[in-house]
MMTF fields as JSON, N, C-alpha, C and O atoms, coordinates in Angstrom:
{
  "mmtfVersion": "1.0.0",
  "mmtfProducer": "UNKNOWN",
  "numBonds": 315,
  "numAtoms": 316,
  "numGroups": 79,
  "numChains": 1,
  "numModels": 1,
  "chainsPerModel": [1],
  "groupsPerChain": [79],
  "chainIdList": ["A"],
  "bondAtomList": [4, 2, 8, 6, 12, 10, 16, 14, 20, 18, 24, 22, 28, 26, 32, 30, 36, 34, 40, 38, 44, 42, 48, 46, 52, 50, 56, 54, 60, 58, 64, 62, 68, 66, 72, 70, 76, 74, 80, 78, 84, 82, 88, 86, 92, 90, 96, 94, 100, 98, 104, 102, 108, 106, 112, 110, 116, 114, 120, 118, 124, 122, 128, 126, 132, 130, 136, 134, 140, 138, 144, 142, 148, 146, 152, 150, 156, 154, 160, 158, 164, 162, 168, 166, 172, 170, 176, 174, 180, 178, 184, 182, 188, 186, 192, 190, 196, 194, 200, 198, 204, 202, 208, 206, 212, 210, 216, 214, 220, 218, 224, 222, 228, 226, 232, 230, 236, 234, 240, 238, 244, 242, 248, 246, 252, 250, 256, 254, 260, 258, 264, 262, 268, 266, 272, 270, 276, 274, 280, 278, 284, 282, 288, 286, 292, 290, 296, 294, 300, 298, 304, 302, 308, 306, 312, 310],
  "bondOrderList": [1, 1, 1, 1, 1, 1, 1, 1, 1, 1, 1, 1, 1, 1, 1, 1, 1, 1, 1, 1, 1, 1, 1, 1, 1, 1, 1, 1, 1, 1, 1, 1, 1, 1, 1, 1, 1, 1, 1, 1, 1, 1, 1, 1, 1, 1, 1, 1, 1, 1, 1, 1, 1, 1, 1, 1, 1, 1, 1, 1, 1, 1, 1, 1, 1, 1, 1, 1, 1, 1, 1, 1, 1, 1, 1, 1, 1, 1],
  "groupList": [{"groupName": "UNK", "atomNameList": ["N", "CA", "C", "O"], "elementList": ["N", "C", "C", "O"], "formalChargeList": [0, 0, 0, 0], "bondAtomList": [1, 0, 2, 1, 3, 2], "bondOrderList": [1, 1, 2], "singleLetterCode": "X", "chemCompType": "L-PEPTIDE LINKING"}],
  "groupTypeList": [0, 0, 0, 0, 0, 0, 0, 0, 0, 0, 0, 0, 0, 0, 0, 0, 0, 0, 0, 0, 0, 0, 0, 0, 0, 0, 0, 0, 0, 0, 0, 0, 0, 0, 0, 0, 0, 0, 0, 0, 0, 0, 0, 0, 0, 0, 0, 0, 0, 0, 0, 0, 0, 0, 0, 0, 0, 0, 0, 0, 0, 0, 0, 0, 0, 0, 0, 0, 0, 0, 0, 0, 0, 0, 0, 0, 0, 0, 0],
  "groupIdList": [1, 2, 3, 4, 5, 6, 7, 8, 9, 10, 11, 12, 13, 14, 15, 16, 17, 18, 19, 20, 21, 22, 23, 24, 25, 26, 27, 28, 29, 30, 31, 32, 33, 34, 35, 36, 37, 38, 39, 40, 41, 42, 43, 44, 45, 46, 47, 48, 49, 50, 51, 52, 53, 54, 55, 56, 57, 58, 59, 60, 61, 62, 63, 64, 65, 66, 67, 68, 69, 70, 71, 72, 73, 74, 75, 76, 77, 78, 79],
  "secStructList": [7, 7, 1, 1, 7, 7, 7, 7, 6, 6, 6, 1, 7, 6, 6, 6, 2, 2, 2, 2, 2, 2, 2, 2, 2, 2, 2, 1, 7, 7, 2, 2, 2, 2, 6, 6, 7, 1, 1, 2, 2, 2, 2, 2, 2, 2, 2, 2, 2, 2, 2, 2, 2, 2, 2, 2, 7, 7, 1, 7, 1, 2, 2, 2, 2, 2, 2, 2, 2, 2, 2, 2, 2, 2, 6, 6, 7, 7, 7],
  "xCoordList": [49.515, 48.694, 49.593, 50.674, 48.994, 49.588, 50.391, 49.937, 51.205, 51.019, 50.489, 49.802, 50.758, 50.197, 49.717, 50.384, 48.001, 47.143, 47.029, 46.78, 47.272, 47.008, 46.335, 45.172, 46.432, 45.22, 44.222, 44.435, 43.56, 42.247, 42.836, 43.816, 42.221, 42.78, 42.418, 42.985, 41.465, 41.001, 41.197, 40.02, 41.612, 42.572, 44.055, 44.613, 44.279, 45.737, 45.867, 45.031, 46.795, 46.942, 47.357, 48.312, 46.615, 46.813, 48.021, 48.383, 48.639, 50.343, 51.042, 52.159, 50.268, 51.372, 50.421, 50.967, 48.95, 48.569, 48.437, 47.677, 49.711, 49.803, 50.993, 51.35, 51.447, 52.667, 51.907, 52.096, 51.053, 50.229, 49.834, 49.994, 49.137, 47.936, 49.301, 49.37, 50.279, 51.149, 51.682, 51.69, 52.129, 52.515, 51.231, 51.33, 49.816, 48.719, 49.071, 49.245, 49.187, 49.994, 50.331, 49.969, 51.803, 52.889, 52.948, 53.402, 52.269, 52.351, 51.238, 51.56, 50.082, 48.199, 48.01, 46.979, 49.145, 48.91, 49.372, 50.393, 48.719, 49.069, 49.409, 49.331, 49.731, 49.132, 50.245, 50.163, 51.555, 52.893, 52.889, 52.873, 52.897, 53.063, 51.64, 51.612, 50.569, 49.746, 49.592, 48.791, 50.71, 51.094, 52.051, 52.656, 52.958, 53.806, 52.903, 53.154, 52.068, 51.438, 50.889, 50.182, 51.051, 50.327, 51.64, 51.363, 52.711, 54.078, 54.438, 55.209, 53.784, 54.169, 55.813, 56.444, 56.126, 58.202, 58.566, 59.238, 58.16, 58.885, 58.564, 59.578, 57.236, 56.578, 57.429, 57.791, 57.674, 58.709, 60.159, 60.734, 60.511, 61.787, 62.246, 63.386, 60.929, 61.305, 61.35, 62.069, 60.114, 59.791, 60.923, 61.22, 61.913, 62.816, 63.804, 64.105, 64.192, 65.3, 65.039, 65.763, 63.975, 63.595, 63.626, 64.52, 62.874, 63.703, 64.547, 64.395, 65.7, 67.186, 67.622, 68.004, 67.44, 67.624, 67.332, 67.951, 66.15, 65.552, 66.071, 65.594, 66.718, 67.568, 68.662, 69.163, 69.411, 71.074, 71.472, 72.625, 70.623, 70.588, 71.586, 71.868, 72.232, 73.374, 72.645, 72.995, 71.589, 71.136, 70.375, 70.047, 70.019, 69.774, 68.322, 68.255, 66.962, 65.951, 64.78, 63.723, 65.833, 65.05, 65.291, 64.489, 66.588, 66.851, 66.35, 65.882, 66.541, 65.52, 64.047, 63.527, 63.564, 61.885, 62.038, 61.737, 62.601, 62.618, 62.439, 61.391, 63.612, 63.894, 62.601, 61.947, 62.091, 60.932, 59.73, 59.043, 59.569, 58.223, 58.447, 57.496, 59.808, 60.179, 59.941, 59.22, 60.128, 60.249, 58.537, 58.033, 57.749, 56.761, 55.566, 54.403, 56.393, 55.924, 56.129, 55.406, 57.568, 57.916, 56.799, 56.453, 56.446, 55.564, 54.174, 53.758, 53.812, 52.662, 51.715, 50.518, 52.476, 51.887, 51.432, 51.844, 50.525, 49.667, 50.159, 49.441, 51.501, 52.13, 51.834, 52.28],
  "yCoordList": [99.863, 100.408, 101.093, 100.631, 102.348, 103.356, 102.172, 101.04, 102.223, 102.369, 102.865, 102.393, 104.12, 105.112, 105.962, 106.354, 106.29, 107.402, 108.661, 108.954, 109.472, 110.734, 111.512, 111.113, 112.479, 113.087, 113.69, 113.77, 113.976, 114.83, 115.948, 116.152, 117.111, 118.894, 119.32, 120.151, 118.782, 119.107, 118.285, 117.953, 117.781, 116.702, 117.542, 117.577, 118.108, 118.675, 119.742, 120.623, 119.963, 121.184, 122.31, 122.438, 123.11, 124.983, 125.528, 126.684, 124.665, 125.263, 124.719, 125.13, 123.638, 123.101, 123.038, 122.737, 123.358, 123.673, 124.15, 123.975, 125.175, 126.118, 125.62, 126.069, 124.237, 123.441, 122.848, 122.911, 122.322, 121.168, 121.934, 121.577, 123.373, 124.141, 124.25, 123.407, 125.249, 125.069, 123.957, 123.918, 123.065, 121.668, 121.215, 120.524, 121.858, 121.288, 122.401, 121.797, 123.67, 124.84, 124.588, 124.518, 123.917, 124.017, 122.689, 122.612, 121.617, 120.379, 119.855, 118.723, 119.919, 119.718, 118.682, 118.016, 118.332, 117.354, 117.89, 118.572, 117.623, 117.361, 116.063, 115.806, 115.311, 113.892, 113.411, 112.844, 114.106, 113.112, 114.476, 113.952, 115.843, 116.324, 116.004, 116.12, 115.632, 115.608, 114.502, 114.568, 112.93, 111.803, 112.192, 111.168, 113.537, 113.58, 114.772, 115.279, 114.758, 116.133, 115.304, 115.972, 114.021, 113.562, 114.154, 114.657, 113.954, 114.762, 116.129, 116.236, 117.317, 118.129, 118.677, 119.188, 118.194, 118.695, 118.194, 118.835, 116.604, 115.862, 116.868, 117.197, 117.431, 117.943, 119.191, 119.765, 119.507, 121.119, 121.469, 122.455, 120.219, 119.525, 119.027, 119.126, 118.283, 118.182, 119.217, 119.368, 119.903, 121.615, 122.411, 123.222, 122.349, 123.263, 122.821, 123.525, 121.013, 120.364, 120.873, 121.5, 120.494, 120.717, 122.214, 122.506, 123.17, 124.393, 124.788, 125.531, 124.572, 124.545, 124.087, 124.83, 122.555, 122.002, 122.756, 122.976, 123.076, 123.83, 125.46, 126.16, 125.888, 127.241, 127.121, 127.814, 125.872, 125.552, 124.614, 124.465, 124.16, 122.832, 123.207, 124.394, 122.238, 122.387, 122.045, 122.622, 121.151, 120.674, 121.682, 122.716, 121.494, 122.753, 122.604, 121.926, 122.733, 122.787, 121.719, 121.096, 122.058, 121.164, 119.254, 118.361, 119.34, 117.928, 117.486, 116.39, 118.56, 118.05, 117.832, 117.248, 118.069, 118.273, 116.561, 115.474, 116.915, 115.35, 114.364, 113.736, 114.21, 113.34, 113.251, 112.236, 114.308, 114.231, 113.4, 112.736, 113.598, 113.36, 111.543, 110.771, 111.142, 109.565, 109.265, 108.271, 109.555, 108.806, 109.19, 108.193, 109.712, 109.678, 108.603, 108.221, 108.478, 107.503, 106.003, 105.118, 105.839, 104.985, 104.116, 102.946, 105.633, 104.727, 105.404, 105.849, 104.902, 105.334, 106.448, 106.403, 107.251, 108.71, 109.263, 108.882, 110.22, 111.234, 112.552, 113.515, 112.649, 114.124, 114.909, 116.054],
  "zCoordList": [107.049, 108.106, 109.143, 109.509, 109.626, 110.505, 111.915, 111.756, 112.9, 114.002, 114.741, 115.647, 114.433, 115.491, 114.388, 113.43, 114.737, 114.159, 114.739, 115.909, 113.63, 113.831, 114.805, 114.76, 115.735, 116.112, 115.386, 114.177, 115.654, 115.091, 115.061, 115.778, 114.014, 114.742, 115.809, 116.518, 115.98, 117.601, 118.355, 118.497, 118.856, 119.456, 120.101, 121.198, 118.864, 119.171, 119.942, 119.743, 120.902, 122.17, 121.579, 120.813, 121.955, 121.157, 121.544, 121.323, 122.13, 122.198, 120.924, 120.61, 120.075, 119.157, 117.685, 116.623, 117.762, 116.513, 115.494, 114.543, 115.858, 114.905, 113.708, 112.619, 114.71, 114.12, 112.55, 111.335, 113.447, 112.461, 111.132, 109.965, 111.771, 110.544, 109.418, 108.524, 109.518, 108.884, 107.749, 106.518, 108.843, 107.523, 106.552, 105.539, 107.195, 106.313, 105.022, 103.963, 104.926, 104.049, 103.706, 102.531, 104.153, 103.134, 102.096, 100.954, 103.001, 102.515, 102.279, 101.919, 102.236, 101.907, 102.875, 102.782, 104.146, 105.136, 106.471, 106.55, 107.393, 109.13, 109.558, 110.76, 108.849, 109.441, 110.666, 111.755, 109.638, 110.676, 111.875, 112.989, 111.988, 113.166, 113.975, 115.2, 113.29, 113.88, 114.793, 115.726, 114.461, 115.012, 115.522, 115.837, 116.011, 116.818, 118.097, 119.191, 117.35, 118.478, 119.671, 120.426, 120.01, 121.422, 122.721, 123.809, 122.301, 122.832, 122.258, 121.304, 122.94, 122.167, 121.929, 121.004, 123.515, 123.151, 122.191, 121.383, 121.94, 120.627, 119.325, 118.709, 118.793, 118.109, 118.103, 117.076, 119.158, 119.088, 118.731, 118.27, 119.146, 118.931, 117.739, 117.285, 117.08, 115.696, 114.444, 113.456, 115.045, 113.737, 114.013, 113.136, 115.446, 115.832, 114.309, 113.345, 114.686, 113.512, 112.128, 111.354, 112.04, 110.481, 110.114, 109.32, 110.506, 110.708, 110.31, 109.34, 110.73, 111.009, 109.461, 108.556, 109.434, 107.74, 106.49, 105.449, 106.975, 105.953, 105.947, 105.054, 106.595, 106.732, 106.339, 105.454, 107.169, 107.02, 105.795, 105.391, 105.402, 104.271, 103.553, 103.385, 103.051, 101.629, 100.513, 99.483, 100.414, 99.313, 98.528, 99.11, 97.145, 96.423, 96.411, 97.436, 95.989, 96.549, 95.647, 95.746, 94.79, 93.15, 93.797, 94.066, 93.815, 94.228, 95.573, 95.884, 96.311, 97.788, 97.688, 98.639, 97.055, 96.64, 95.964, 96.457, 94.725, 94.022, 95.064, 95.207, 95.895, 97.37, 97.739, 97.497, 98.366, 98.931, 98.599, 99.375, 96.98, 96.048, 95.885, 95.758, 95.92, 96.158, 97.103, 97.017, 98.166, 99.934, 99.543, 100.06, 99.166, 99.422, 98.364, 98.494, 97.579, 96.692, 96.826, 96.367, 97.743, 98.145, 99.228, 99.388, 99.919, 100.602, 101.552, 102.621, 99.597, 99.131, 99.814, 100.1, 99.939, 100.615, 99.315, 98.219, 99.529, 98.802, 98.795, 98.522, 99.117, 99.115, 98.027, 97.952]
}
């Protein structure tokens, strides 16, 4: 069980929803920016990092994905 639940999409401040609509795109979920969207700097701060990783990354894309599809299985996400 969550700690902390998600906002709603409407819930979320139109300075940072465009964060959320996105990760629902790329990823068929909002859920975790949408649990960082009650702070939107944190929320800005983090898409800034990830960003960055995802530009600057060393890792090759096949094996980062794999990574991904585990940590998410691990725990028990629907990615």
């Amino acid at each position: 069980m969550a700690r902390m639940e998600p906002l709603a999409i409407h819930e979320v401040d139109d300075e940072v929803r465009h964060l959320c609509e996105e990760s629902e795109r790329q990823s068929g979920t909002s859920a975790s920016p949408r649990t960082y969207a009650d702070n939107p700097a944190v929320l800005k701060a983090l898409a800034t990092f990830r960003a960055t990783l995802a530009r600057e990354g060393t890792i090759d894309p096949v094996p980062r994905e794999l990574v991904r599809l585990k940590i998410a299985a691990l725990n028990d996400c629907h990615y």
